[in-house]
C-alpha positions as CSV (number, residue, x, y, z in Angstrom):
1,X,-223.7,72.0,-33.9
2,X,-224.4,69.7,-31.0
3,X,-220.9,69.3,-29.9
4,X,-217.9,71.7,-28.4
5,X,-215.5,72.5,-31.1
6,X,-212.3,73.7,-30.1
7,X,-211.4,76.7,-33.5
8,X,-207.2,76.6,-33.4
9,X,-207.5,78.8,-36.7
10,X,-209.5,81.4,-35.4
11,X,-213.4,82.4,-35.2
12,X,-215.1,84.3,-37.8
13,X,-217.2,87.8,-36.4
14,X,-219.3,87.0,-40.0
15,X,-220.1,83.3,-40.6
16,X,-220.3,81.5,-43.5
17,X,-224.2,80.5,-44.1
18,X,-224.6,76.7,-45.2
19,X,-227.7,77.1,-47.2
20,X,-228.8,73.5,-47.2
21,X,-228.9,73.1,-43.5
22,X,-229.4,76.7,-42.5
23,X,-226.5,76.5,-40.9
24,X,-223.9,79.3,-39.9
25,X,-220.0,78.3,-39.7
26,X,-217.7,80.4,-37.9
27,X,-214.5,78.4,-38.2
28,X,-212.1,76.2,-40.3
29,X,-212.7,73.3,-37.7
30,X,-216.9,73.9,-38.0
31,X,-216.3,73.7,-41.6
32,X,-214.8,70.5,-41.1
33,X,-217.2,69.0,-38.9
34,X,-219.6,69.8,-41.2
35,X,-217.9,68.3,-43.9
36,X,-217.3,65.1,-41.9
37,X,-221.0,64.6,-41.2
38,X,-222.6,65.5,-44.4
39,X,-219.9,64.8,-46.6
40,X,-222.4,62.5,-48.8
41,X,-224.5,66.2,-49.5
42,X,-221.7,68.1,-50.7
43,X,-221.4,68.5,-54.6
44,X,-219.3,70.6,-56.8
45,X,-221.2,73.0,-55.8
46,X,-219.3,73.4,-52.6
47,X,-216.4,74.3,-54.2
48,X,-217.4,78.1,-54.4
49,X,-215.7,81.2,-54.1
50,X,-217.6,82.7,-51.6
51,X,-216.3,79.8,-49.9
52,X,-212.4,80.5,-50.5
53,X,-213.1,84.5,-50.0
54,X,-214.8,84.1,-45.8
55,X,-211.9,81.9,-45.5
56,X,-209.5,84.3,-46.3
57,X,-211.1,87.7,-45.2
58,X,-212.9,86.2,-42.2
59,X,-210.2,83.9,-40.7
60,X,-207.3,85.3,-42.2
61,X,-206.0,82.3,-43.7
62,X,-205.0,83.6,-46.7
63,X,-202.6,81.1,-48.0
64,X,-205.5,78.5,-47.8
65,X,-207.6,80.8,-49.8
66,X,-205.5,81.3,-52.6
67,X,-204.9,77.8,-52.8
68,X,-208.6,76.8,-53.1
69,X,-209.5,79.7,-55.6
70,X,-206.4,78.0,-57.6
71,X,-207.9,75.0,-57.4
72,X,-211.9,76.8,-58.8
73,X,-210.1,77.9,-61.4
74,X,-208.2,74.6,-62.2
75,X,-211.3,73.1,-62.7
76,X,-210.2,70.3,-59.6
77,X,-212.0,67.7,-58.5
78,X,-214.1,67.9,-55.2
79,X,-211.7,65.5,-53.4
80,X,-208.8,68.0,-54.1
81,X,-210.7,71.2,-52.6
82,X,-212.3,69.6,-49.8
83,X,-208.4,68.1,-48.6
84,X,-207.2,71.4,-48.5
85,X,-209.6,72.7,-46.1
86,X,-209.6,69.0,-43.7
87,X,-205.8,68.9,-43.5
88,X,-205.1,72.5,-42.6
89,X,-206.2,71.8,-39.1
90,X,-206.1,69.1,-36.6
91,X,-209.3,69.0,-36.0
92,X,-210.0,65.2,-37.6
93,X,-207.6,62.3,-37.6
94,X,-205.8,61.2,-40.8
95,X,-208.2,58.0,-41.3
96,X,-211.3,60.7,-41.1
97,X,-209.8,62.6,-43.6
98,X,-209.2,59.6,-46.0
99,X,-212.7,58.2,-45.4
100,X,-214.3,61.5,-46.3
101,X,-212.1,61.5,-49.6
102,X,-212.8,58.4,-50.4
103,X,-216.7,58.9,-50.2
104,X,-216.1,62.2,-52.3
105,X,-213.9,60.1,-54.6
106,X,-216.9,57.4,-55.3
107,X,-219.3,60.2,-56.7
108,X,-216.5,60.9,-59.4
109,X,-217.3,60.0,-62.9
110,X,-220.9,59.4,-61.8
111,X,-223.4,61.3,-63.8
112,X,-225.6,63.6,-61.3
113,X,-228.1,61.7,-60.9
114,X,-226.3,58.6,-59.8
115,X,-224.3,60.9,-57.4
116,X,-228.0,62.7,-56.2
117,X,-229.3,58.6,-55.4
118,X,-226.0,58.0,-53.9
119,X,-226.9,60.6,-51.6
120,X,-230.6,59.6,-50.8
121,X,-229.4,55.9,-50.3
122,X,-227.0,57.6,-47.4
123,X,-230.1,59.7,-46.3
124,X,-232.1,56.4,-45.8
125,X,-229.6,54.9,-44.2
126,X,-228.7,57.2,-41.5
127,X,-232.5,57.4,-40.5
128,X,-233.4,60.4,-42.4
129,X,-236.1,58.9,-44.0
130,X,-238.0,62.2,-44.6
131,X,-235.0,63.7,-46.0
132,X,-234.4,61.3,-48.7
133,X,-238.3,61.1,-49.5
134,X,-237.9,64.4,-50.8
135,X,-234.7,63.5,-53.0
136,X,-236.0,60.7,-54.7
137,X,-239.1,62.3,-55.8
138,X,-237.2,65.3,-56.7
139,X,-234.9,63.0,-59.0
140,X,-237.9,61.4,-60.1
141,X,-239.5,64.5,-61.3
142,X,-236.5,65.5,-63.1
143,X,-235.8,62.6,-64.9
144,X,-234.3,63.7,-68.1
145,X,-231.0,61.9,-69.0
146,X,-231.6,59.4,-66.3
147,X,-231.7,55.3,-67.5
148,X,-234.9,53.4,-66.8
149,X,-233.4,51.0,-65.0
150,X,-231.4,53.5,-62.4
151,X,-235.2,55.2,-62.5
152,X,-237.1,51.6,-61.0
153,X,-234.1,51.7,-58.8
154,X,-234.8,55.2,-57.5
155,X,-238.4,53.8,-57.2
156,X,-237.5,51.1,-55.3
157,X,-235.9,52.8,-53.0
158,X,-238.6,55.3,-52.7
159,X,-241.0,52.7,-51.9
160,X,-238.6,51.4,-49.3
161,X,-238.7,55.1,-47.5
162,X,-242.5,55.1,-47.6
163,X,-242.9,51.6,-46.2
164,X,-240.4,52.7,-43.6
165,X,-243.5,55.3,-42.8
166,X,-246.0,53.1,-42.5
167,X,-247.3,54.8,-46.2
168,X,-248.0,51.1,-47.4
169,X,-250.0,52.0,-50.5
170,X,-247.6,54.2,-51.8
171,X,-244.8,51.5,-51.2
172,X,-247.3,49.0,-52.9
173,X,-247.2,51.5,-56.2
174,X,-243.7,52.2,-55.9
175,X,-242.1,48.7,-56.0
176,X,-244.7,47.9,-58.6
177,X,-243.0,51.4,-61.1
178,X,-239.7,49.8,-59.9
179,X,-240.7,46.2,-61.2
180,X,-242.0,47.6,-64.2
181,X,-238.8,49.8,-65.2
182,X,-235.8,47.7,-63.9
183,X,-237.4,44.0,-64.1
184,X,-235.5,43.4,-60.9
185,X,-237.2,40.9,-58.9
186,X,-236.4,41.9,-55.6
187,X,-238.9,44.9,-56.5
188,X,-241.8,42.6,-58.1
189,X,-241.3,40.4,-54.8
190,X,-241.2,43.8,-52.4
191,X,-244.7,44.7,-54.1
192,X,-246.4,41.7,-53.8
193,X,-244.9,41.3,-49.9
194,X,-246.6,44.7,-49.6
195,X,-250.0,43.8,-51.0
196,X,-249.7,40.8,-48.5
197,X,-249.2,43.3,-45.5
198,X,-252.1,45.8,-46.8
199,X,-254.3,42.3,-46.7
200,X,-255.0,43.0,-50.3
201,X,-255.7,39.3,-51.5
202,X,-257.8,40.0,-54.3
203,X,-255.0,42.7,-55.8
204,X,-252.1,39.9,-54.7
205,X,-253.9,37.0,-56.6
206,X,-254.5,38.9,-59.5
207,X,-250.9,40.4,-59.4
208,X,-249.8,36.8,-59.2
209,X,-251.2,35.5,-62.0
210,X,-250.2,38.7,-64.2
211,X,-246.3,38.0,-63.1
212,X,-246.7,34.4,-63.7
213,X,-245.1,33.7,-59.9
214,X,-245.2,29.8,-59.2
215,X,-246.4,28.5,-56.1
216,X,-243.3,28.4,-54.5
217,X,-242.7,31.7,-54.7
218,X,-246.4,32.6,-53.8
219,X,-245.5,30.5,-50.2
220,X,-242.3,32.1,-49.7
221,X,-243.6,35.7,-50.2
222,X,-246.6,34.5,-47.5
223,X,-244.1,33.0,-45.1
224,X,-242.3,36.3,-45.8
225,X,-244.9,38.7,-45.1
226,X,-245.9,36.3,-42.0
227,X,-242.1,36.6,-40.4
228,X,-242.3,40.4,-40.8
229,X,-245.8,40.8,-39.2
230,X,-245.1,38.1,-36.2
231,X,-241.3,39.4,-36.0
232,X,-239.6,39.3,-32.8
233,X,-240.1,43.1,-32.0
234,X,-243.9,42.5,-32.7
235,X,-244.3,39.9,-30.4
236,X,-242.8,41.1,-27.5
237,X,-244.9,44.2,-28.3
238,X,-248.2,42.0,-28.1
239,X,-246.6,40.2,-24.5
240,X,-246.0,43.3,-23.3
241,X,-249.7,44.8,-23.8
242,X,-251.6,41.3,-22.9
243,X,-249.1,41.1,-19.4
244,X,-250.9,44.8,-18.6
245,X,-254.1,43.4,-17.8
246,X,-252.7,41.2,-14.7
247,X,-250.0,43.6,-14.0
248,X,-252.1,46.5,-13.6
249,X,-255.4,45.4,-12.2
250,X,-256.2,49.3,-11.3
251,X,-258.1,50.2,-14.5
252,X,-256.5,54.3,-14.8
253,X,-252.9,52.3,-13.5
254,X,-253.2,50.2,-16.8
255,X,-254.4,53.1,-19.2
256,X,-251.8,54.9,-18.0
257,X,-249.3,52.2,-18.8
258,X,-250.8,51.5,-22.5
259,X,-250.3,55.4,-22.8
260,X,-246.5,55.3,-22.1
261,X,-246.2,52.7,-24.5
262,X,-248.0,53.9,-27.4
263,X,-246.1,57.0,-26.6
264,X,-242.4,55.2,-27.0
265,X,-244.0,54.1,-30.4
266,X,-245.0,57.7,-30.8
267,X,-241.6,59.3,-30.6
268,X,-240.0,56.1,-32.4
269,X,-242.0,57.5,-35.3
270,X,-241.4,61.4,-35.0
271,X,-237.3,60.2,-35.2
272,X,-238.1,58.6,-38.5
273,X,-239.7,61.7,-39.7
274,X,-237.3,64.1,-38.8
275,X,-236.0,66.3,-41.5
């Protein structure tokens, strides 16, 4: 799991197998790591008997077994089950503990698909841009019982994720759905800063005029796209490559150079991928 964890409750000769992550746990303080990290991917789901049974068969805690099959059959909320299991070893502070609750505790009296959002929002967050691609369009494919307006919100968001990716015609579409369904104008003003980027004047004139935008907020959403494509991390890019050619007067010296730096852009853009 990337780290040393110390099992004071004993090690499991069978683990229990974390579907979503292909992921095998062998003991109560694994379990709890895992909960600690992912805690915005677990669902009711989690609270399974399977679960309660490797707990009690495989590490032999079978008070803490009984209690969580009490609480299955209770009908508990998440936050109940998963404190069982985080307070039965030492293995995270108190104030972990309480901020994983309280994250479990904001999905409650959410409908799914709030909760499912909720989750991608975390996804994008984190970095896991990839990860929460797949979410949204998942949520967005099964999109009965959802509002409009949390479904342009979902778009949004979605559009974020893809101009994270460089994926700037999908954004474009995206925050243009989002626009059209929630009537938010951060989306309307994320499209036609997009359009502005893809160099799309004809599509951004036209989309202008549709909208009804004034000129004021034509200028600002130019000065916006301008600070985004002149940006600090941009420039110093654009230094960095002109100060090669004086640098590196040996010709193979200064394509090896440019190499190593499209490279650091390379892997900069495999991170944001990852699944």
């Amino acid at each position: 799991m990337g780290e040393l964890i110390l099992a004071r409750t004993g090690v499991a000769a069978n683990p229990y197998y974390i579907d979503e992550l292909s992921l095998n746990i062998y003991s109560l303080e694994e379990l709890s790591y895992y909960i600690y990290h992912n805690v915005w991917l677990l669902n009711h789901d989690f609270m399974s008997l399977s679960l309660a049974d490797w707990v009690g068969k495989e590490l032999g805690l079978a008070e803490l077994s009984e209690r969580l099959k009490g609480l299955i059959a209770d009908d508990a909320p998440l936050t109940a089950f998963v404190s069982e299991i985080l307070t039965e070893n030492g293995y995270l502070t108190t104030r972990e503990i309480r901020d994983t609750l309280s994250v479990l505790k904001s999905f409650e009296n959410k409908s799914e698909a709030e909760c499912r959002k909720m989750r991608a929002d975390r996804l994008m967050k984190n970095g896991r841009i990839v990860d929460s691609v797949y979410e949204y369009e998942n949520l967005l494919k099964n999109r009965e019982n959802i509002s409009v307006t949390l479904l342009g919100d979902i778009r949004h968001n979605l559009g974020v994720c893809y101009a994270k990716l460089f994926f700037l015609p999908q954004a474009a579409d995206c925050f243009r759905e989002a626009y059209e369904a929630n009537r938010n104008r951060e989306s309307l003003y994320s499209y036609l800063a997009t359009l502005l980027l893809m160099e799309d004047e004809e599509k951004f004139s036209a989309a202008c005029e549709r909208y009804l935008l004034s000129s004021e907020e034509k200028n600002r959403l130019r000065q916006r796209a301008q600070e985004v494509l002149h940006c600090r991390e941009t420039e110093d890019f654009a230094n960095r490559v002109n100060r090669l050619s004086s640098d590196y007067s040996d010709r193979e010296a200064y394509r090896k150079e440019l190499s190593h730096i499209i490279n650091g852009f390379e892997e900069d853009y495999r991170a944001v991928c990852r699944i």
